[in-house]
N, C-alpha and C positions, 0 to 999 in steps of 0.2 A: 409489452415484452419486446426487446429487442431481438435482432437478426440470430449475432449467438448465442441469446436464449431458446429462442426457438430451434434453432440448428441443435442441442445440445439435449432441448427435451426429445428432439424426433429420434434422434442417435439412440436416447435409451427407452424406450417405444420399441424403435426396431432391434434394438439387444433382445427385448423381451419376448419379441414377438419369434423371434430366430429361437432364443430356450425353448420356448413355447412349443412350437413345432417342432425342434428335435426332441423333447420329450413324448409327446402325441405320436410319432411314429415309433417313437421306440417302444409305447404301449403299443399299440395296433400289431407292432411284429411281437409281441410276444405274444398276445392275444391268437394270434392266429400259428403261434408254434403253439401254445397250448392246446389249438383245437383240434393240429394235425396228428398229435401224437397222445391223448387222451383219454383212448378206449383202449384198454388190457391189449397194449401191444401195438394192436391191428394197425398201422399206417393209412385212416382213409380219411381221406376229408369231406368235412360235411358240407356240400358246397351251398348249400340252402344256407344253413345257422353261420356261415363263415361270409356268403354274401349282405346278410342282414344286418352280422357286425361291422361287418366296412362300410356297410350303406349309413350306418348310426356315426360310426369313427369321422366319413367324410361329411355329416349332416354340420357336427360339432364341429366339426376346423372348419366351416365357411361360417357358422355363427359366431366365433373365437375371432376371425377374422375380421369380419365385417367390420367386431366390436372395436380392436385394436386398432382398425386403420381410421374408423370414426371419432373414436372418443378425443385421441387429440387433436383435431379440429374444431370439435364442443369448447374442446380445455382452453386453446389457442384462441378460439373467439369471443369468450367468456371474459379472456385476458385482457385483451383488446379493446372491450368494448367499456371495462374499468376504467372510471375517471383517473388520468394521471394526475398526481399530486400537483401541484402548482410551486416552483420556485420562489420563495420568500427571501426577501430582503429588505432591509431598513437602511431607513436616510437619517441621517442625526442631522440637525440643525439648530445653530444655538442664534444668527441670524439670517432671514432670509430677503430675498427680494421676488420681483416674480420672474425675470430674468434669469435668475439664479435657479429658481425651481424647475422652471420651463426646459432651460440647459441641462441641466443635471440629469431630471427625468428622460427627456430626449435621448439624453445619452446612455443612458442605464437600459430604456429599451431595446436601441438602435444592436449594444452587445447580446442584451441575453433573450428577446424579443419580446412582442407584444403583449403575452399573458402571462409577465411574471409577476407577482404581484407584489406591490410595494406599500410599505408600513413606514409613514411618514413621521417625526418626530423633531417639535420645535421648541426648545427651551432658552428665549430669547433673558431669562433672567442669569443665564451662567453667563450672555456676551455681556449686559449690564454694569454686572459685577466686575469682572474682567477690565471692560474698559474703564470703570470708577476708579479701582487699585491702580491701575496701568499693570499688573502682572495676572497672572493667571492663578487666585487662588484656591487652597486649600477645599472653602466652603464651595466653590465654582464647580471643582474637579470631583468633587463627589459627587454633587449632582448629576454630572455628564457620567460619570462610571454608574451615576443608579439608571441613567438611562438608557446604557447599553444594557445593562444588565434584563432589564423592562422589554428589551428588543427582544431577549435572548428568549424569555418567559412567554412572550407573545408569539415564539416559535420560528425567527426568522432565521436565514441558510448562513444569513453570513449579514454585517454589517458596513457601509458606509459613511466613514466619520466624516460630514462634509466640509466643518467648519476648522477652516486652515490653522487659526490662533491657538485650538487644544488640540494641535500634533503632537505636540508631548505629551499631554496624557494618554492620546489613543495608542502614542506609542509606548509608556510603562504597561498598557493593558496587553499585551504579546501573549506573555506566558499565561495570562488568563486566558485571553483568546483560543489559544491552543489545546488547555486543558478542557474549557467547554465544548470543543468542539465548532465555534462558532468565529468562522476570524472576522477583527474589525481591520477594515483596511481604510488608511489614510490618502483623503482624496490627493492630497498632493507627493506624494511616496514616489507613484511611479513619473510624475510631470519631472522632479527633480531626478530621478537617474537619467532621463532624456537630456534636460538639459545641460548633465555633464557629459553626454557620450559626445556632444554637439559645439562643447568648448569650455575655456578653463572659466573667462570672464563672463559673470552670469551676473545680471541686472535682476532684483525683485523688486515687482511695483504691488504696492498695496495701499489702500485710502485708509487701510488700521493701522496702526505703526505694533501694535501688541501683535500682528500677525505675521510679521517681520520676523523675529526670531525663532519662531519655532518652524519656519521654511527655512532660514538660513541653515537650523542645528541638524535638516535633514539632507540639506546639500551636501555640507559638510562630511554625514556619514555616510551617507552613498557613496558619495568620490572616495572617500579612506574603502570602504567596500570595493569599490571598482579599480582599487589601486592609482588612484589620480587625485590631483587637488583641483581647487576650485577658491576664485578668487571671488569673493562677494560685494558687490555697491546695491544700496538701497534704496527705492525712489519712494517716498509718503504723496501721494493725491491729496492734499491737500484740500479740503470741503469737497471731495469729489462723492461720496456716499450718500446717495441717496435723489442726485441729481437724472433728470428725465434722460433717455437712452442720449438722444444726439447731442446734448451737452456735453454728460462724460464720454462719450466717445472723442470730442474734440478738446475736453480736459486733459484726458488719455494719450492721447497721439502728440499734444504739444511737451507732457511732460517727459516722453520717450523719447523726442526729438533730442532730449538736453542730453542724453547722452547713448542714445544709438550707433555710433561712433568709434564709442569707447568700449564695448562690452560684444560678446559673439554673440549671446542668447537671452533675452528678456523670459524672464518667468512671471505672470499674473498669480500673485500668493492668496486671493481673493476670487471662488466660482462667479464670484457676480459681474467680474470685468471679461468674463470667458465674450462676450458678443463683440469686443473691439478687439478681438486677436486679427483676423483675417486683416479687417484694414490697416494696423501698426505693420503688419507683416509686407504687406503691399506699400507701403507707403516709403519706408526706411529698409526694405531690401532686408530682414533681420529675421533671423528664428523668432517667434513668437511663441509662446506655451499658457493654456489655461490649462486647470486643473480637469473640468467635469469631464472630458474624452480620455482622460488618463484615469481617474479613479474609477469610470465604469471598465475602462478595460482590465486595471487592476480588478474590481471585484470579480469579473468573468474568468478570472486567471486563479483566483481562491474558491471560487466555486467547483471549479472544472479540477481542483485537487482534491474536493470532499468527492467526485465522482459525479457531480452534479452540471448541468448545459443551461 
């Protein structure tokens, strides 16, 4: 229970307790006009039968009492001592690494803390598919909607779509989202409004090239939202997926070099390159953006709208 929960049960406690006792005396004073004026006229009081009743009237208002000022303390404790529910969330993931996972997670506790509980989900045949086509299809896109929808069923507060390439999809799911009650937010959503607040010329690097365009189509509507444009160059890593951490990191940083230069803010369209941000950033003097610090803050930002911490 919180602060003004509690504040709010005690207020009407003490409403009651207040009735309470201004009805109790208004018995007892009539009680005792009854007794003085009762016998065929005679004005005497019976101070014996009129002591006895006040002795009974005050026995009852300290039991009445006791009860009232105890009971919400029982109630309050009782409250308390109920397990709070636990914050549910879900990860969508169509590929992972364990960098990726490690980042992600790290960063999802870091916002909404330690015991939130997380419901993980990897459906590496929608990236497959995807990558086979080169586009993002049709059969791909239902499967990732049945498996939000799977999130939703298995009870979670809210979802994160982690996988950059079905931005699009996650973002047709809106108006679903909303009517469930359950938002899916895109891990890369809030990385791109940063890096328009931060400048026009925005580099994305990615080792997918399928993951290229659906961060491009969200830069693009953020700035039209923020009233600003946004100029896009795209860099492909080239056999960088899948290579041991200090390889791509030196993959990374050579191919940012090509044009660090030219561009105000590099965005990583890909969680899994989140671990060479800091050194590109140090290296080449440049804004740097991964995605998993920004989609965990966006989920803590959709959460904290259902009324949820």
């Amino acid at each position: 229970m919180s602060i003004p929960q509690v504040n709010r049960a005690k207020k009407r406690w003490l409403d009651l307790l207040v009735i309470l006792l201004a009805n109790m005396f208004r018995v007892e004073r009539f009680l005792f006009t009854f007794q003085l004026f009762r016998y065929n006229g005679q004005h005497q009081i019976q101070t014996r039968n009129e002591g006895k009743m006040t002795k009974h009237l005050h026995l009852i208002t300290l039991i009445v009492l006791t009860l009232f000022f105890a009971l919400p303390f029982f109630t309050f404790a009782q409250e308390e001592a109920a397990p709070k529910r636990k914050t549910k969330v879900a990860l969508v993931y169509t590929v992972t690494t364990p960098e990726l996972k490690a980042d992600t997670e790290r960063e999802v506790r870091k916002q909404l803390g330690a015991d939130v509980e997380i419901l993980n989900y990897e459906i590496p045949s929608v990236f497959h598919e995807i990558a086979e086509a080169g586009y993002v299809t049709s059969k791909a896109s239902a499967k990732l909607i049945g498996v939000y929808m799977k999130a939703v069923e298995d009870g979670a507060d809210a979802i994160l779509s982690v996988c950059s390439t079905v931005g699009d999809v996650a973002h047709s799911m809106q108006d679903a989202a909303k009517f469930l009650g359950v938002p899916i937010v895109i891990i890369n959503e809030e990385m791109c409004r940063e890096a328009v607040r931060k400048g026009k010329r925005i580099a994305i690097m990615a080792t997918f090239k399928t993951s290229v365009e659906p961060t491009r189509n969200i830069i693009h509507r953020v700035a039209r939202e923020m009233g600003k444009q946004a100029e896009v160059t795209e860099v492909i890593v080239e056999g960088g997926f899948g290579l041991e951490p200090d390889k791509f990191k030196a993959l990374m940083a050579a191919k940012a070099g090509e044009i660090a230069d030219k561009v105000d803010v590099i965005v990583f369209s890909q969680g899994s390159m989140a671990y060479c941000e800091e050194h590109i950033a140090e290296m080449y003097k440049i804004p740097v953006l991964s995605n998993p610090r920004f989609g965990a803050v966006d989920l803590k930002a959709a959460l904290a709208a259902k009324g949820l911490e």
